[in-house]
FIKEKOL-415607 format. One record per atom (N, C-alpha, C): residue number from 1; residue in three letters; atom name; x, y, z. Coordinates in pm, whole numbers, plus 32768, in hexadecimal, padded with zeros to 4 digits. Example, Ala and Ser with C-alpha at 12.3 -4.5 7.8 and 13.67 -1.06 7.14 Angstrom:
// residues 2
+-----+--------+-------+------+------+------+
! num ! residu ! atome !   c1 !   c2 !   c3 !
+-----+--------+-------+------+------+------+
!   1 !    ALA !     N ! 8527 ! 7DC7 ! 830C !
!   1 !    ALA !    CA ! 84CE ! 7E3E ! 830C !
!   1 !    ALA !     C ! 8528 ! 7EB6 ! 830C !
!   2 !    SER !     N ! 8505 ! 7F1F ! 82C4 !
!   2 !    SER !    CA ! 8557 ! 7F96 ! 82CA !
!   2 !    SER !     C ! 850A ! 8003 ! 8313 !
+-----+--------+-------+------+------+------+
//
This chain:
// residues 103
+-----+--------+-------+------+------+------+
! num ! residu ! atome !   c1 !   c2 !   c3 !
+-----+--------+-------+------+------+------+
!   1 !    UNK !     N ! 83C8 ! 80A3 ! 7F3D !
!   1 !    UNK !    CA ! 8378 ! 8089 ! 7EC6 !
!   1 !    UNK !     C ! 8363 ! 7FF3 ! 7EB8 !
!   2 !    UNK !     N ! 8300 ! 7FCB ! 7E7F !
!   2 !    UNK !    CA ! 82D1 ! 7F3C ! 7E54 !
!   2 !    UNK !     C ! 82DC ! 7F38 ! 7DD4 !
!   3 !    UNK !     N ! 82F5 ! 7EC3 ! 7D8A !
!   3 !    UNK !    CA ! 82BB ! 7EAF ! 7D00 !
!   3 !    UNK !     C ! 824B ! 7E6A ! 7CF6 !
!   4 !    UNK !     N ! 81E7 ! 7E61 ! 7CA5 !
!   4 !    UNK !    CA ! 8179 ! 7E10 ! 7C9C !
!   4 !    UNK !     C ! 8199 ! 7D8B ! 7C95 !
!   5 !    UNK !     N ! 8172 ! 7D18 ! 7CC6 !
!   5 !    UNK !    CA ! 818E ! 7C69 ! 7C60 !
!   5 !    UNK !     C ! 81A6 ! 7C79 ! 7BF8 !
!   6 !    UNK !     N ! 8157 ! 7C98 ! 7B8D !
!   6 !    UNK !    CA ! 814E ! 7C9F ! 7AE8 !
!   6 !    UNK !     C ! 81C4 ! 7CD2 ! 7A9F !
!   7 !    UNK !     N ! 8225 ! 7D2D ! 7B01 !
!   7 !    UNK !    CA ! 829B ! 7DA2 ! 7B04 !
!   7 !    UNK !     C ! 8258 ! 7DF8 ! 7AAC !
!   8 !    UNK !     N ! 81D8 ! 7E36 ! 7A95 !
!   8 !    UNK !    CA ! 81C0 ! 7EB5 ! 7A28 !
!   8 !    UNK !     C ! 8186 ! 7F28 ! 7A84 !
!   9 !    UNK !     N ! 81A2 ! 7F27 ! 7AD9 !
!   9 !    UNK !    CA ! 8195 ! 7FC3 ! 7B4F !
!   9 !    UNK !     C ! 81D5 ! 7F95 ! 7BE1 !
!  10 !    UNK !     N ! 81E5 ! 8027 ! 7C22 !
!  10 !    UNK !    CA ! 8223 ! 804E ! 7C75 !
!  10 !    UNK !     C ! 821D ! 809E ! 7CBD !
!  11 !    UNK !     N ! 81E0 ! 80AC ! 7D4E !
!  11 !    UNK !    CA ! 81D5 ! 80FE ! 7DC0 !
!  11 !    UNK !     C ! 823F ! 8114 ! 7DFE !
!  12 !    UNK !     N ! 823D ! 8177 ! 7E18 !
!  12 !    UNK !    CA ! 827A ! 81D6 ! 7E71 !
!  12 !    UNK !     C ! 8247 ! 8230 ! 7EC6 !
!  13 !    UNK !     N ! 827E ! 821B ! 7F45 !
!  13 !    UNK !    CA ! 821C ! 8263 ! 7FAB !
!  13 !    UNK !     C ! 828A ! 82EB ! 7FB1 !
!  14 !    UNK !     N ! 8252 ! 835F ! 7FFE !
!  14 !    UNK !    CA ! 82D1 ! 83B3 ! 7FDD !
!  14 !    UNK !     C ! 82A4 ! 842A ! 80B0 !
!  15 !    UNK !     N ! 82ED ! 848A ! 80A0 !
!  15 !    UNK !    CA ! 830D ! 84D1 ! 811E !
!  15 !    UNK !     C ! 8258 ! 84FD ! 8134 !
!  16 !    UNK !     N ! 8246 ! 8536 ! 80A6 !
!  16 !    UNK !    CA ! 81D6 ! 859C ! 8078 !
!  16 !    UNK !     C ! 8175 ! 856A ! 80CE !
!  17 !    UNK !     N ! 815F ! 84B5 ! 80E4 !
!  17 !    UNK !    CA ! 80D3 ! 84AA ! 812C !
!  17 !    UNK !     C ! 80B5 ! 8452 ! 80A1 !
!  18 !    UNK !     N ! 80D1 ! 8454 ! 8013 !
!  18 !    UNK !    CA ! 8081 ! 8401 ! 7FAC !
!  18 !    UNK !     C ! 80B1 ! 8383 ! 7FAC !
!  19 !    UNK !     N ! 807B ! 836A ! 7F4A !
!  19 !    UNK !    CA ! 80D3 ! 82C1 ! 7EF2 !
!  19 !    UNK !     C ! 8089 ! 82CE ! 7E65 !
!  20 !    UNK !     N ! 80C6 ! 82C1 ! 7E18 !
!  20 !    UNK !    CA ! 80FB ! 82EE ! 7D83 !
!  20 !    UNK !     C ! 80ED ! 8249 ! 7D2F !
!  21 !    UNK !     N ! 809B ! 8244 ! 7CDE !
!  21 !    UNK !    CA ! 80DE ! 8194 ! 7C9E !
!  21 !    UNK !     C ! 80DA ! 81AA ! 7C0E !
!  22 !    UNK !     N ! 813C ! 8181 ! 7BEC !
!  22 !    UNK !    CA ! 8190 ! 81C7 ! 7B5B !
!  22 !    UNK !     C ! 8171 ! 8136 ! 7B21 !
!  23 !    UNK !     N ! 8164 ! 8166 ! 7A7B !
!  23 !    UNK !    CA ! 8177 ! 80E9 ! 7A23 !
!  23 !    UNK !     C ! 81E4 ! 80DE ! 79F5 !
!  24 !    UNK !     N ! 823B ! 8078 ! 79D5 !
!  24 !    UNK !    CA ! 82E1 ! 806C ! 79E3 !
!  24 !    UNK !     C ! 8302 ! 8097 ! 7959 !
!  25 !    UNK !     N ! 8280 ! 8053 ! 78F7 !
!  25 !    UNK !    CA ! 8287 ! 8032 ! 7856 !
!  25 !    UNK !     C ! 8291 ! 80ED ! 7815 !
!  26 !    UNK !     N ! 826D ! 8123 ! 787D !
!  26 !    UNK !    CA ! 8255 ! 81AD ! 7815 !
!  26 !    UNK !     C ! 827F ! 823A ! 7890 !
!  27 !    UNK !     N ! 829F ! 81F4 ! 7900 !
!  27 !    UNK !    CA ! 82F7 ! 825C ! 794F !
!  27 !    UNK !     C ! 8266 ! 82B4 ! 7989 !
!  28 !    UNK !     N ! 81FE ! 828E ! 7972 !
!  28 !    UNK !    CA ! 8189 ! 82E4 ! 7988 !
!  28 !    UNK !     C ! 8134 ! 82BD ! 7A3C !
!  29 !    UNK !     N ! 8113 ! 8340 ! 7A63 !
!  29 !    UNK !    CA ! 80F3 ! 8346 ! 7AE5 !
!  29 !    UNK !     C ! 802F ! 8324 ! 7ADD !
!  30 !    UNK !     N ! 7FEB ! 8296 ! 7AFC !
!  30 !    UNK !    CA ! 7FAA ! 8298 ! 7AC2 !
!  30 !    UNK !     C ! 7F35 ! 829C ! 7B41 !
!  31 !    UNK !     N ! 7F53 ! 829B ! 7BD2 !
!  31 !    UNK !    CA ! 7F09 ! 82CA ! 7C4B !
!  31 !    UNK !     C ! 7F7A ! 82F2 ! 7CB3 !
!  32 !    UNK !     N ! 7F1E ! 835F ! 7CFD !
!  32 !    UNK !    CA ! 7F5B ! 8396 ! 7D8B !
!  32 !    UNK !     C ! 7EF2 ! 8386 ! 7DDF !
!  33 !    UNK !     N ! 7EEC ! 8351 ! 7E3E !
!  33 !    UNK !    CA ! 7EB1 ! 833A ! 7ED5 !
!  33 !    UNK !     C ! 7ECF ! 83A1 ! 7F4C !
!  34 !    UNK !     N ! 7E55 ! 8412 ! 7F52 !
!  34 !    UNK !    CA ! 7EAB ! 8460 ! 7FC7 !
!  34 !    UNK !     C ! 7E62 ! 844A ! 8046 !
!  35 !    UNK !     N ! 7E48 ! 83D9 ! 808F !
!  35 !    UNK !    CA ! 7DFC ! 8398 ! 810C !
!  35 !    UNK !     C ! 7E63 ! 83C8 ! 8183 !
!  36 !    UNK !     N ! 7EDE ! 83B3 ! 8157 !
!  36 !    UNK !    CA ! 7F2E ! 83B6 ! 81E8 !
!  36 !    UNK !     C ! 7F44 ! 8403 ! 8211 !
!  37 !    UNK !     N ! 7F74 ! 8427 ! 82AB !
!  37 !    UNK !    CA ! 7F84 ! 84B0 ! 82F3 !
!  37 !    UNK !     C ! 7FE2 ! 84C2 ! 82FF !
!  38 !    UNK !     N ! 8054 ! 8469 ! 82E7 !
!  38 !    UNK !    CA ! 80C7 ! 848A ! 8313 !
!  38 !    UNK !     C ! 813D ! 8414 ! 82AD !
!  39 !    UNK !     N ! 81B5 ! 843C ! 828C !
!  39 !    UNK !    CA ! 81FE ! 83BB ! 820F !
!  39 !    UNK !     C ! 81E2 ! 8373 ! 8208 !
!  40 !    UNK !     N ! 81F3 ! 8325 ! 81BB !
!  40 !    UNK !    CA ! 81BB ! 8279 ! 8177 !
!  40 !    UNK !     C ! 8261 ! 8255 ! 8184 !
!  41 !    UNK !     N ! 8240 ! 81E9 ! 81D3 !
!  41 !    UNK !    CA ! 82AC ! 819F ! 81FB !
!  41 !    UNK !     C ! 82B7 ! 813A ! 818F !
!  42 !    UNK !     N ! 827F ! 80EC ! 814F !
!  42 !    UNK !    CA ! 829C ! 8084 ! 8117 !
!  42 !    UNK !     C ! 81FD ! 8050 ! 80DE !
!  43 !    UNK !     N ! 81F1 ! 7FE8 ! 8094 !
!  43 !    UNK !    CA ! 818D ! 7FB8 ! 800F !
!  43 !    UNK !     C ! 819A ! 7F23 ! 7FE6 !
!  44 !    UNK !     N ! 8137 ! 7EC6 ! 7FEC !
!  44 !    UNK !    CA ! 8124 ! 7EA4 ! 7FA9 !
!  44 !    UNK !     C ! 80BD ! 7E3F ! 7F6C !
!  45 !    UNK !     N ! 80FC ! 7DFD ! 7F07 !
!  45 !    UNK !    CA ! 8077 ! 7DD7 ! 7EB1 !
!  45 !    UNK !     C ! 8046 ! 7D43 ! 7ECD !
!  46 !    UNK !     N ! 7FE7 ! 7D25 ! 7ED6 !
!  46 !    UNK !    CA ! 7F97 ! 7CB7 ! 7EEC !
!  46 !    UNK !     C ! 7FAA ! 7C55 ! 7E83 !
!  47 !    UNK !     N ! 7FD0 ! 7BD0 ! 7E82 !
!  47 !    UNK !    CA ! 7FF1 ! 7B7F ! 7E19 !
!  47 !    UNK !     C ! 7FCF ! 7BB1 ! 7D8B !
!  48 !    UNK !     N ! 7F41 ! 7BAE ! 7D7F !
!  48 !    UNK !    CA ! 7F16 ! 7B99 ! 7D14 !
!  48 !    UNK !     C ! 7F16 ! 7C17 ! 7CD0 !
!  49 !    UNK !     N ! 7F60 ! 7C9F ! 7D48 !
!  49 !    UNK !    CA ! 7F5F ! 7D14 ! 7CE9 !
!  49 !    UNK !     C ! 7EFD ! 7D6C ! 7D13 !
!  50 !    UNK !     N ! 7E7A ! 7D43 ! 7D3A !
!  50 !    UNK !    CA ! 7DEE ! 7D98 ! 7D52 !
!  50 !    UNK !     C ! 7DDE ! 7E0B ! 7DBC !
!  51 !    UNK !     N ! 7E22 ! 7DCF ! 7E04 !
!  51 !    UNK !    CA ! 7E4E ! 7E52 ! 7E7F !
!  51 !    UNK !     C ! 7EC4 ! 7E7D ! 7E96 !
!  52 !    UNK !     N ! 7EB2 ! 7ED5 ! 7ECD !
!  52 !    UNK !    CA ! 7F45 ! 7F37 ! 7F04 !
!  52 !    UNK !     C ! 7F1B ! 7F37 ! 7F90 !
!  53 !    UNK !     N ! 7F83 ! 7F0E ! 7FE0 !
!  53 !    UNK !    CA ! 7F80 ! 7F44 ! 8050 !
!  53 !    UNK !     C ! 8013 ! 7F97 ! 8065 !
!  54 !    UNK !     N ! 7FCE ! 8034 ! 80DA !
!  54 !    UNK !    CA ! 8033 ! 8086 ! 80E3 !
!  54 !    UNK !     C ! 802B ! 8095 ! 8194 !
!  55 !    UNK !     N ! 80AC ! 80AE ! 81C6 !
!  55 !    UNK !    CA ! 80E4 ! 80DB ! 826D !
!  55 !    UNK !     C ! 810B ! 810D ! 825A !
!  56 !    UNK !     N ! 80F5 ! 8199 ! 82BE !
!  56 !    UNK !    CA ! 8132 ! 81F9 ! 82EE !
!  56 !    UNK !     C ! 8135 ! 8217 ! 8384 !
!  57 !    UNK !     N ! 818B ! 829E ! 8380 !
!  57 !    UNK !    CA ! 8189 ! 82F0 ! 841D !
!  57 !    UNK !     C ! 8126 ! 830A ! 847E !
!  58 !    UNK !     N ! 80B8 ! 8318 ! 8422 !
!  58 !    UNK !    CA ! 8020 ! 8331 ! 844A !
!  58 !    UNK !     C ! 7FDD ! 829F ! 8487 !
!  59 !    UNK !     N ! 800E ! 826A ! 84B1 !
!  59 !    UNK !    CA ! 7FF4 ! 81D6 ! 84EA !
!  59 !    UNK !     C ! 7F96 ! 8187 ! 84F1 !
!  60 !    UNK !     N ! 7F83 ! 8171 ! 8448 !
!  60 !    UNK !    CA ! 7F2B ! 8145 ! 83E2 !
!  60 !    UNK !     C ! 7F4D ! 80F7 ! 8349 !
!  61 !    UNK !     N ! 7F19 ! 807D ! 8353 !
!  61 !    UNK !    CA ! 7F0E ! 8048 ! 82D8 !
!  61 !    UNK !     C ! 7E94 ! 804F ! 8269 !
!  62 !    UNK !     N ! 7EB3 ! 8075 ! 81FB !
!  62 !    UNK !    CA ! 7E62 ! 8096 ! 8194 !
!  62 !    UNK !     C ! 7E4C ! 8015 ! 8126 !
!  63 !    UNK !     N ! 7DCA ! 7FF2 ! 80FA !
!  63 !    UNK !    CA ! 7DDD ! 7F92 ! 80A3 !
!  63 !    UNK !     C ! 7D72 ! 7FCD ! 8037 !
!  64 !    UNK !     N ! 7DB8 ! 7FC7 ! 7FBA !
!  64 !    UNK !    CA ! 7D84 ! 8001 ! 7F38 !
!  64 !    UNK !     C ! 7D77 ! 7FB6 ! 7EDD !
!  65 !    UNK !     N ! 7D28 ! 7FC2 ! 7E97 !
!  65 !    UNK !    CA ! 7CC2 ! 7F77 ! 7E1D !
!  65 !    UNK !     C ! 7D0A ! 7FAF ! 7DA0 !
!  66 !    UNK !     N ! 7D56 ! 7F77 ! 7D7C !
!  66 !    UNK !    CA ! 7DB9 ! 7F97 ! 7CE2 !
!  66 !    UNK !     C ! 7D4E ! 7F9A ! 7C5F !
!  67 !    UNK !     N ! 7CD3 ! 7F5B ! 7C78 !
!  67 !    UNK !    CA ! 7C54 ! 7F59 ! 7C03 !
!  67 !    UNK !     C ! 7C5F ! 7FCE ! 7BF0 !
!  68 !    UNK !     N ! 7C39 ! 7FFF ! 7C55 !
!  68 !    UNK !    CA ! 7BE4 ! 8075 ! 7C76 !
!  68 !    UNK !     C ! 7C2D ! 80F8 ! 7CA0 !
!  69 !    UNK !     N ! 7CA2 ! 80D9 ! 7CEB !
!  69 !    UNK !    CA ! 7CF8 ! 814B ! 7D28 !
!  69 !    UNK !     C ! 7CB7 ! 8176 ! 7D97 !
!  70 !    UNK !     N ! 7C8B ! 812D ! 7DF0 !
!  70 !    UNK !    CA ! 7C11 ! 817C ! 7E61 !
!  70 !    UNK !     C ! 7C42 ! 8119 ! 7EE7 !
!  71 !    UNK !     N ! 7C13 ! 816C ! 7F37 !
!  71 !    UNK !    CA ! 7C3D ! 8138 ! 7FA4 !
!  71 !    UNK !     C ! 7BF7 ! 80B2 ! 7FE2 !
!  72 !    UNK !     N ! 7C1F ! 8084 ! 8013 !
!  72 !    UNK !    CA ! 7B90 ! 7FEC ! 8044 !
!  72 !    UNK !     C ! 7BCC ! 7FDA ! 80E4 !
!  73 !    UNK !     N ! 7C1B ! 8003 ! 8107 !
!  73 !    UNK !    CA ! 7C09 ! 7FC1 ! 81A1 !
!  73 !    UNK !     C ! 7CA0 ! 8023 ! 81B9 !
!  74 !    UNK !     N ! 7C6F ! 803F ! 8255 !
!  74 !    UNK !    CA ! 7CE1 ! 8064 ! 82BA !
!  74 !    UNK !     C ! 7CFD ! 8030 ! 833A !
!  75 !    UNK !     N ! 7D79 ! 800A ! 8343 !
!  75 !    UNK !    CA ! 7DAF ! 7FCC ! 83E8 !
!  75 !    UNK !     C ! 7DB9 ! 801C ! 8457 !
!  76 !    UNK !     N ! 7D78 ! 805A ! 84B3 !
!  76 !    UNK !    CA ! 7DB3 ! 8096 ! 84EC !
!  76 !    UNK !     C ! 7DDC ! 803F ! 8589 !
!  77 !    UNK !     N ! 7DEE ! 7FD8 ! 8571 !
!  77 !    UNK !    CA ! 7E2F ! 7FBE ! 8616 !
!  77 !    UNK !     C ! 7EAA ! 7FB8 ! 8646 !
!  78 !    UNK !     N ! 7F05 ! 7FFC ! 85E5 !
!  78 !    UNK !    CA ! 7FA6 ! 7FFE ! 861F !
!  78 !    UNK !     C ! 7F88 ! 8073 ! 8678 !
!  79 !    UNK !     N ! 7FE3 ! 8068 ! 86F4 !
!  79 !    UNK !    CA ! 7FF5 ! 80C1 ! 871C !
!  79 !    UNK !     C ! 8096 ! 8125 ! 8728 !
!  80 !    UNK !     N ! 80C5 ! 810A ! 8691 !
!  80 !    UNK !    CA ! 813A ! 814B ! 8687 !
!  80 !    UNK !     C ! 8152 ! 8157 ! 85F4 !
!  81 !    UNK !     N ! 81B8 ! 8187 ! 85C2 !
!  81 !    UNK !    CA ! 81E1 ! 8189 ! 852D !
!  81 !    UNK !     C ! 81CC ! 80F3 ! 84EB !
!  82 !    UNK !     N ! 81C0 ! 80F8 ! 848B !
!  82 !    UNK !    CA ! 81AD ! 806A ! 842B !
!  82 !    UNK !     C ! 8217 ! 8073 ! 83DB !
!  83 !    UNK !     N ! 8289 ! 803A ! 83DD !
!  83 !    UNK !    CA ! 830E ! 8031 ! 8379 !
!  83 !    UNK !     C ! 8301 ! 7FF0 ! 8335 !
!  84 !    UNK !     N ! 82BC ! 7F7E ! 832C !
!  84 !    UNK !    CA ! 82DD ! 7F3B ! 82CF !
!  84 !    UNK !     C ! 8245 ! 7EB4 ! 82C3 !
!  85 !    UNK !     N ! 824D ! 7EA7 ! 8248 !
!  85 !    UNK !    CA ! 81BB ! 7E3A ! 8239 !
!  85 !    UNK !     C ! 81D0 ! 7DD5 ! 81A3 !
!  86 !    UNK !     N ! 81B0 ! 7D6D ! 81C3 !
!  86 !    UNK !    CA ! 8190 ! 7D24 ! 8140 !
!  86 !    UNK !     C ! 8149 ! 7CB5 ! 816F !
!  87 !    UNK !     N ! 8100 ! 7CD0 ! 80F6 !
!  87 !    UNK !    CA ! 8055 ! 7C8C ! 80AF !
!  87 !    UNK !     C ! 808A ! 7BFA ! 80D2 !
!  88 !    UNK !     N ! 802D ! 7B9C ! 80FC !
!  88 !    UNK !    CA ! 8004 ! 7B28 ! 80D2 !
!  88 !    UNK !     C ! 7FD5 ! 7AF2 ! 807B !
!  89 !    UNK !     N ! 7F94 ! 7A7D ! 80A2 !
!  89 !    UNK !    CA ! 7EF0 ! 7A5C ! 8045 !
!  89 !    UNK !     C ! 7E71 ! 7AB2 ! 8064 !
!  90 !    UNK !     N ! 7E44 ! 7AA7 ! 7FF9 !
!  90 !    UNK !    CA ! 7DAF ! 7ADD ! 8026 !
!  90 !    UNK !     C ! 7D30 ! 7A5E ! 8029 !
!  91 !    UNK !     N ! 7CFF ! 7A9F ! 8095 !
!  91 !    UNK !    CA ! 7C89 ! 7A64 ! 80BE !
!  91 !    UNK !     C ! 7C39 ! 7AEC ! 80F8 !
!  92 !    UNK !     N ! 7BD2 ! 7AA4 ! 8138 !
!  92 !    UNK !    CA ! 7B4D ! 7B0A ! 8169 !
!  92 !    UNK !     C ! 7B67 ! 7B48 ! 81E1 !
!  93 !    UNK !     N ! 7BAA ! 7B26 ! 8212 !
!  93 !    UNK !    CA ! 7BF8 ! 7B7B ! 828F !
!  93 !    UNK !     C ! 7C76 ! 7BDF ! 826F !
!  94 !    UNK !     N ! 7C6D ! 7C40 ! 82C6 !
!  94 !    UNK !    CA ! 7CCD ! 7CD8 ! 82BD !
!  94 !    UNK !     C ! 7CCF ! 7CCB ! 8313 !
!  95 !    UNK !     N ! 7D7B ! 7C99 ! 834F !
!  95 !    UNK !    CA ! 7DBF ! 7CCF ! 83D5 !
!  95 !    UNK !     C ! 7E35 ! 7CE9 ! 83CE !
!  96 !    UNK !     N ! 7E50 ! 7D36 ! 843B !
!  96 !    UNK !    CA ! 7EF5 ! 7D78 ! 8424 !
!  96 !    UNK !     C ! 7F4A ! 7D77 ! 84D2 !
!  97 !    UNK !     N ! 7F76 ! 7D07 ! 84A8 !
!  97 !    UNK !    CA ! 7FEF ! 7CEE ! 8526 !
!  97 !    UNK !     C ! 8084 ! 7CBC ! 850D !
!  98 !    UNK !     N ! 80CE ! 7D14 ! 855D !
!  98 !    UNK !    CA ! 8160 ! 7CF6 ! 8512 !
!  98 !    UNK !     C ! 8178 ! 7D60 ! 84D1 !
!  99 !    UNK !     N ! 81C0 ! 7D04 ! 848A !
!  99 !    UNK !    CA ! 8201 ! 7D57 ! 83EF !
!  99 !    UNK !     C ! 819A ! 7D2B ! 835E !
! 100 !    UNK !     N ! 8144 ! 7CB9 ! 83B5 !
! 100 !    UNK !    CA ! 8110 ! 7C78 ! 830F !
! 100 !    UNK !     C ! 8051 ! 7CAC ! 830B !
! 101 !    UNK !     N ! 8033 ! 7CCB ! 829F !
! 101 !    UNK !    CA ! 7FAF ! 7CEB ! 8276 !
! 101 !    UNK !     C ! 7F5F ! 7CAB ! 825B !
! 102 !    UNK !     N ! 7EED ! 7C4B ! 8254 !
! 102 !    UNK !    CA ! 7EAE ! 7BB6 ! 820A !
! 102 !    UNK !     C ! 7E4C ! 7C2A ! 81F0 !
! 103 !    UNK !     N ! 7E1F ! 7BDA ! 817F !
! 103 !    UNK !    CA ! 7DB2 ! 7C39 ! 8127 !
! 103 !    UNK !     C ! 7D66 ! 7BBF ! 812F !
+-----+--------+-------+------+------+------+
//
């Protein structure tokens, strides 16, 4: 699970294939993302909060629009499980090598 920067929500990726992001203030489930094919390994949030990025088994990174709850871009060039990821800065480029994500 991630917490947001702001600390007022919280993803969780789970076995199911989703990721879940809860508001902390009221215990409330306020989006589910069902893109992935296989567990969500791990999450997270882009400085400023605006995106989610999610990895999983399905050997793919997901990056989501928290405005909106919608999807905006997928990684697919791992060629294995994705354990683990965290956000950079953002700029105008989306790449995914390593462990780290730049938005």
């Amino acid at each position: 699970c991630s917490w947001s920067p702001d600390g007022f929500w919280i993803a969780t990726g789970s076995h199911d294939h989703t990721v879940k992001v809860w508001r902390v203030t009221t215990y409330s489930l306020v989006a589910t993302f069902t893109s992935h094919t296989c567990l969500v390994m791990c999450c997270s949030w882009s400085p400023d909060g605006s995106h989610l990025a999610t990895a999983s088994h399905d050997e793919t990174v997901k990056v989501w629009d928290m405005k909106t709850c919608s999807l905006v871009s997928i990684l697919t060039s791992h060629t294995n499980w994705v354990k683990y990821i965290k956000v950079r800065n953002k700029s105008t480029k989306k790449t995914s090598q390593g462990d780290v994500l730049q938005l």
